[in-house]
BAFI-962144 format. One record per residue: x, y, z of N, C-alpha, C in turn; residue number from 1. Coordinates in pm, whole numbers, padded with zeros to 5 digits. Example, Ala and Ser with C-alpha at 12.3 -4.5 7.8 and 13.67 -1.06 7.14 Angstrom:
! residues 2
[base [01319 -00569 00780] [01230 -00450 00780] [01320 -00330 00780] 1]
[base [01285 -00225 00708] [01367 -00106 00714] [01290 00003 00787] 2]
***
This chain:
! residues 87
[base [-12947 03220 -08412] [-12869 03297 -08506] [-12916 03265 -08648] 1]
[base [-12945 03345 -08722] [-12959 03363 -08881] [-12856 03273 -08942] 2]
[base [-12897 03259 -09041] [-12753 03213 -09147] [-12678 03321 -09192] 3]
[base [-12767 03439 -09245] [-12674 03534 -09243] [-12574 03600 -09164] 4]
[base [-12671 03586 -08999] [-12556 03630 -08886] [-12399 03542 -08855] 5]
[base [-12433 03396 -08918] [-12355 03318 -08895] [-12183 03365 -09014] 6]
[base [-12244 03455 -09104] [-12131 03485 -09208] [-12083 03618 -09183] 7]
[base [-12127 03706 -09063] [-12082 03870 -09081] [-11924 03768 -08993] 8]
[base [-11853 03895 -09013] [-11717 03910 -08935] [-11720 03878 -08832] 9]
[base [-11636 03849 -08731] [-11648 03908 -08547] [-11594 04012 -08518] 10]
[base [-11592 04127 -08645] [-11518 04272 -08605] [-11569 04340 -08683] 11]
[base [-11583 04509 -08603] [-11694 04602 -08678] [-11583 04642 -08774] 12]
[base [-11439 04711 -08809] [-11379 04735 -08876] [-11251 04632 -08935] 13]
[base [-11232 04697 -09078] [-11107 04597 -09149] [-10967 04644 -09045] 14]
[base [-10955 04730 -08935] [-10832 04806 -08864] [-10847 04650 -08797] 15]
[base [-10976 04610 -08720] [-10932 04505 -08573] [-10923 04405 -08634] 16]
[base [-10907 04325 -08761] [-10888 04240 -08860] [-10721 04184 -08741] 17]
[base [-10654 04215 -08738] [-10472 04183 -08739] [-10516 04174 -08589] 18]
[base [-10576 04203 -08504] [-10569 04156 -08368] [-10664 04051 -08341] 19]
[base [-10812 04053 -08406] [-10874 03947 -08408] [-10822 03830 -08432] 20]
[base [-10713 03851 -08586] [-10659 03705 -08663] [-10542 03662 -08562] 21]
[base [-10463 03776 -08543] [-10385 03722 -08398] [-10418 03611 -08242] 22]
[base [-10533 03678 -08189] [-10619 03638 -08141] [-10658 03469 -08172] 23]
[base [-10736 03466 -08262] [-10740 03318 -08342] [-10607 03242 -08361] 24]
[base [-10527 03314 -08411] [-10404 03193 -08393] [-10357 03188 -08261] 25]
[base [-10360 03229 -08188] [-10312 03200 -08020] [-10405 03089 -07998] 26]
[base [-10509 03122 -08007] [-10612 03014 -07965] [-10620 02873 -08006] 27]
[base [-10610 02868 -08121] [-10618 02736 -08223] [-10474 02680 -08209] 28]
[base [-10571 02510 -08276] [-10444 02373 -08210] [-10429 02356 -08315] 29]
[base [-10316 02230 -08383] [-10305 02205 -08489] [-10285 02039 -08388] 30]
[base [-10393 01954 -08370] [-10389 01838 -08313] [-10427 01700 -08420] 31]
[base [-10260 01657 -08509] [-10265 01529 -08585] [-10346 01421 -08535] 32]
[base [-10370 01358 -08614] [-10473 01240 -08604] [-10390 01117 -08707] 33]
[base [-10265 01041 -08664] [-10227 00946 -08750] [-10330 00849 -08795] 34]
[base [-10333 00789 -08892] [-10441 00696 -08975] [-10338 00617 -09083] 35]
[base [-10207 00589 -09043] [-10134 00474 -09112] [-10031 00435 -09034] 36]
[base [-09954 00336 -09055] [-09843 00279 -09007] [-09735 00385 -09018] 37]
[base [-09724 00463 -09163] [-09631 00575 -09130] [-09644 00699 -08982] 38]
[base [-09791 00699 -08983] [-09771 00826 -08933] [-09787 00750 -08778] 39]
[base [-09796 00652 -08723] [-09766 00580 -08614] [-09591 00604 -08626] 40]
[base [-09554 00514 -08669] [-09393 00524 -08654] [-09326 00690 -08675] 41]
[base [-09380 00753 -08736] [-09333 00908 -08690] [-09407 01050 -08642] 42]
[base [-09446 00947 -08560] [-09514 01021 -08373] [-09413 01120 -08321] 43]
[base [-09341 01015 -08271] [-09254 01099 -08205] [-09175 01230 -08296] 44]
[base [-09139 01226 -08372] [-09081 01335 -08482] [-09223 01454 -08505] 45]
[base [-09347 01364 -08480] [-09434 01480 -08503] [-09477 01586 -08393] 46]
[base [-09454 01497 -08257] [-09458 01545 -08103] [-09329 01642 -08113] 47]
[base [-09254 01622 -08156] [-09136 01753 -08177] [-09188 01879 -08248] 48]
[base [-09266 01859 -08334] [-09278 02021 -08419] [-09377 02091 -08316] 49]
[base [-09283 02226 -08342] [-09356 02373 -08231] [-09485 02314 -08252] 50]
[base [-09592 02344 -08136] [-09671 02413 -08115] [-09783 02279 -08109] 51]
[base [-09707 02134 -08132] [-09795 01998 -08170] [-09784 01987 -08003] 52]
[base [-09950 02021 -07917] [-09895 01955 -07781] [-10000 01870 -07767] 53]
[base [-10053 01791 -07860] [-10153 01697 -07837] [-10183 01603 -07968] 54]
[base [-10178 01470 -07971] [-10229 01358 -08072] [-10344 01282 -08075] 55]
[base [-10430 01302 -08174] [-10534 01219 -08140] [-10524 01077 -08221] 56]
[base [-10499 00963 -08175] [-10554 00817 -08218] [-10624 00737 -08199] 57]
[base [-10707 00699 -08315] [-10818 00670 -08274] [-10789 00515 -08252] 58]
[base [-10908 00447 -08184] [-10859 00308 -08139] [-10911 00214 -08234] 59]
[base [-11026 00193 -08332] [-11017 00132 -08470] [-10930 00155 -08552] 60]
[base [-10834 00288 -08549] [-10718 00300 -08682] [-10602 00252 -08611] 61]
[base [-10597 00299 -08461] [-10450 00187 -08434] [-10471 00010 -08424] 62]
[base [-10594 -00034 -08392] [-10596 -00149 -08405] [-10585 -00193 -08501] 63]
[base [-10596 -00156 -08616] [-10630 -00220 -08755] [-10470 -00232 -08812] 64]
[base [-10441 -00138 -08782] [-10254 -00051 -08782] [-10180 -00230 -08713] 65]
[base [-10196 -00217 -08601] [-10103 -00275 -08496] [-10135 -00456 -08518] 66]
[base [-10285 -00469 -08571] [-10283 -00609 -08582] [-10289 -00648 -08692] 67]
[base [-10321 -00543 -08807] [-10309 -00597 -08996] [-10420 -00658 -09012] 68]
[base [-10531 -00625 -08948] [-10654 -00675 -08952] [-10764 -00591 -09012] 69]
[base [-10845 -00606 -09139] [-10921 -00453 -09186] [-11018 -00447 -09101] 70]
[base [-11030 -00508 -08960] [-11176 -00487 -08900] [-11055 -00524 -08729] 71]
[base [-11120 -00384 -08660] [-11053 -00325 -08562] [-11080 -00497 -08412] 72]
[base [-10973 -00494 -08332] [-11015 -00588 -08245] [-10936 -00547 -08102] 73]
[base [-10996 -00464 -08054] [-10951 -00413 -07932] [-10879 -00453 -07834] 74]
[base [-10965 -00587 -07825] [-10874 -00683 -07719] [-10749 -00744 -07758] 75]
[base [-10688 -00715 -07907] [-10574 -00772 -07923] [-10484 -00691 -07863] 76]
[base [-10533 -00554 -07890] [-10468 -00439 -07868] [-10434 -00437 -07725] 77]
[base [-10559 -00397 -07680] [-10520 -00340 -07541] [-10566 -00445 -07400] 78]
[base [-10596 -00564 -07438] [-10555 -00638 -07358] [-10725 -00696 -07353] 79]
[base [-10753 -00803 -07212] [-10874 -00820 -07156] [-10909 -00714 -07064] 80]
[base [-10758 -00707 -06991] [-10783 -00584 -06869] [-10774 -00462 -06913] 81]
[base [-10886 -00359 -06890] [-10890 -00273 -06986] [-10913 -00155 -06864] 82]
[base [-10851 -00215 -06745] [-10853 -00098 -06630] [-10790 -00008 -06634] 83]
[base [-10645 -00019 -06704] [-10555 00115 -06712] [-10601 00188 -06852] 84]
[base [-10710 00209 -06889] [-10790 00257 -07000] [-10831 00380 -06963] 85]
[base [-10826 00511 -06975] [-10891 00572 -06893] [-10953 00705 -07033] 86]
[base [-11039 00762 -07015] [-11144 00857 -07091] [-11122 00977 -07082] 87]
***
């Protein structure tokens, strides 16, 4: 694909504009990513708003979060046994 092709529309007229953009918002997530102690402690309040059906945390920002450490340490976190870990 061109760079230019990469900027036309995905619709031949401004009419399919309102079903395309429809379209796109059905589709699209709005999936938070906490990165402080606040937004850890209001998870759950954020798992409540419409349409939030997924959180991503990452495991250097909750470790750093959970042990007050500026350099992430996994095993404090989540243990030695790291079998109930899953990908």
């Amino acid at each position: 694909m061109t760079r230019e092709g990469a900027l036309d529309p995905p619709f031949n007229k401004l009419e399919e504009w309102a079903a395309w953009s429809s379209e796109m918002g059905q589709k699209s997530r709005v999936i938070p990513h906490p990165e402080t102690q606040r937004g850890l402690n209001e998870l759950l309040e954020t798992l409540d708003i419409p349409g939030i059906d997924i959180v991503v945390i990452a495991m250097s920002d909750a470790t750093r979060i959970l042990t007050g450490s500026k350099t992430p340490n996994f095993g404090d976190v989540i243990g030695d046994d790291r079998a109930h870990c899953t990908a």
